[in-house]
C-alpha positions in Angstrom: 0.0 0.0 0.0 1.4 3.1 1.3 3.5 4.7 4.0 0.8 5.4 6.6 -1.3 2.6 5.3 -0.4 -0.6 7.6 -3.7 -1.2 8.9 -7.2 -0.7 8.4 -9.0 0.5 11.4 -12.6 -1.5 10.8 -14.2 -1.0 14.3 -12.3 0.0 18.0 -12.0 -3.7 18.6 -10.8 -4.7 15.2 -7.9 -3.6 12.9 -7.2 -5.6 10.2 -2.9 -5.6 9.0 -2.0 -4.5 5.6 -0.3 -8.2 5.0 -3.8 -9.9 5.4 -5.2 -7.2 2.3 -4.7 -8.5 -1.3 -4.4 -6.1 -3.7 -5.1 -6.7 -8.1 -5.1 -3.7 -10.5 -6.7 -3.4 -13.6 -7.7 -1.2 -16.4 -11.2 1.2 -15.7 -13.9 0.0 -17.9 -15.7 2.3 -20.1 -14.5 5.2 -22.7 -11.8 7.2 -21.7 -9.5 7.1 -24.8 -5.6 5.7 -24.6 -5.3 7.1 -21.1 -8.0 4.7 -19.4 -7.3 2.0 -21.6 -3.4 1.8 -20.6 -3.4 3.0 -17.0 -4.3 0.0 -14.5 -6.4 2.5 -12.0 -9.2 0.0 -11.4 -8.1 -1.3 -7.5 -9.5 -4.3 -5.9 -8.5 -5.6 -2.5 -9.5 -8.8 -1.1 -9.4 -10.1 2.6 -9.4 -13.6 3.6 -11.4 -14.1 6.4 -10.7 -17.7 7.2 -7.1 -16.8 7.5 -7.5 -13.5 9.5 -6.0 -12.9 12.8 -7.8 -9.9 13.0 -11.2 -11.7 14.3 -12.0 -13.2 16.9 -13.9 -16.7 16.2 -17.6 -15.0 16.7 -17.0 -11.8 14.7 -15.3 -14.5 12.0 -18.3 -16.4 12.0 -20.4 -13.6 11.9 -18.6 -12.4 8.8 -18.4 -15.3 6.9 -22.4 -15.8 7.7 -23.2 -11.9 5.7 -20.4 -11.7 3.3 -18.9 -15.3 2.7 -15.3 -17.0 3.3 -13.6 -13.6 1.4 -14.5 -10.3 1.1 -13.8 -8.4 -2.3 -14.0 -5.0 -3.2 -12.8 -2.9 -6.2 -13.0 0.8 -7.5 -12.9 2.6 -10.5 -14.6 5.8 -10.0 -11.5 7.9 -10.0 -8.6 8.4 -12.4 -5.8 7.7 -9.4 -5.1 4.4 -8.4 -4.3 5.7 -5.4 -7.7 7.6 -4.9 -9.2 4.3 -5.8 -7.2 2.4 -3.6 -8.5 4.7 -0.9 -11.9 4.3 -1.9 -11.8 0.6 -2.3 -10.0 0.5 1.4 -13.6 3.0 2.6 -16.1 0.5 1.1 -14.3 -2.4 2.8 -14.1 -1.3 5.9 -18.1 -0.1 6.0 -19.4 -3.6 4.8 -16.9 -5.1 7.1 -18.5 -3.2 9.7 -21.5 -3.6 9.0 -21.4 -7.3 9.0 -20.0 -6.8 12.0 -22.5 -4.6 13.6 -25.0 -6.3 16.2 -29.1 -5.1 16.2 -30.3 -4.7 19.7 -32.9 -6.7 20.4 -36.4 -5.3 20.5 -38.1 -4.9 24.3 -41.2 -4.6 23.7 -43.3 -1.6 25.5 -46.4 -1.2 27.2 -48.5 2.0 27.1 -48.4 3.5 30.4 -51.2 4.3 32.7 -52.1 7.7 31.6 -52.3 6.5 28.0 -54.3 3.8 28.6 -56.9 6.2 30.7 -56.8 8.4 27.9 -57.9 5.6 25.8 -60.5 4.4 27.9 -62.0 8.0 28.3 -62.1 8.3 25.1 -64.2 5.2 24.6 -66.1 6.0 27.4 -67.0 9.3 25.8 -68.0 7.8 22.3 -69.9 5.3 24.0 -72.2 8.4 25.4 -72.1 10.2 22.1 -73.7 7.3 20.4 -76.0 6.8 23.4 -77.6 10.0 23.2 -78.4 9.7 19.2 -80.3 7.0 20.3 -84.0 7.2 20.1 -85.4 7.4 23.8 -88.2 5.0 24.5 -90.4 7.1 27.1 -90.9 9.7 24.3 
């Protein structure tokens, strides 16, 4: 990679070494004339998750459950390899992350007292609306 570049920070817990991160260039696709067509911009960096010693064994098996045994990312947006190398680095470590991330469980509520008086005096006051459209008998 880089000077600066020996490790991606993915989460506080997890940083992954530069020696576990493959790296392939390639040409961008698309037009671009003989400048995209020679220059190998296109950056993809693949990380082995099986062989990581970045994980733990329950983040490992959490990662290989959402993204699979390796993870691979490229980009081509920009003319620099090294911008894309940059950006390619950015979208690994936010899916990495994200498989990483753990949902809170949902607690389920229950409405509290003054909401379900409010309810019930609501009902209570429909009930008598209706009750006096009523037709009254002793008429």
């Amino acid at each position: 990679m880089g000077p600066g570049d020996e490790e991606l920070r993915v989460t506080a817990s997890v940083v992954i070494p530069a020696h576990e991160l493959s790296w392939t260039f390639g040409p961008s696709g698309g037009p671009g004339g003989q400048h995209a067509n020679r220059a190998h911009t296109r950056s993809e960096v693949r990380f082995d998750v099986m062989a990581s010693s970045a994980l733990s064994g329950y983040q490992r098996t959490r990662v290989i459950e959402r993204l699979g045994p390796i993870v691979t990312v490229s980009a081509d947006d920009e003319r620099s390899q090294l911008r894309n190398r940059r950006l390619a680095l950015d979208r690994l470590r936010l899916k990495l992350a994200d498989a990483l991330r753990v949902e809170t469980k949902r607690r389920p509520t229950r409405p509290g007292r003054g909401a379900v008086e409010r309810r019930l005096e609501a009902k209570r006051q429909q009930a008598a609306r209706k009750r006096d459209r009523r037709p009254r008998l002793d008429d």
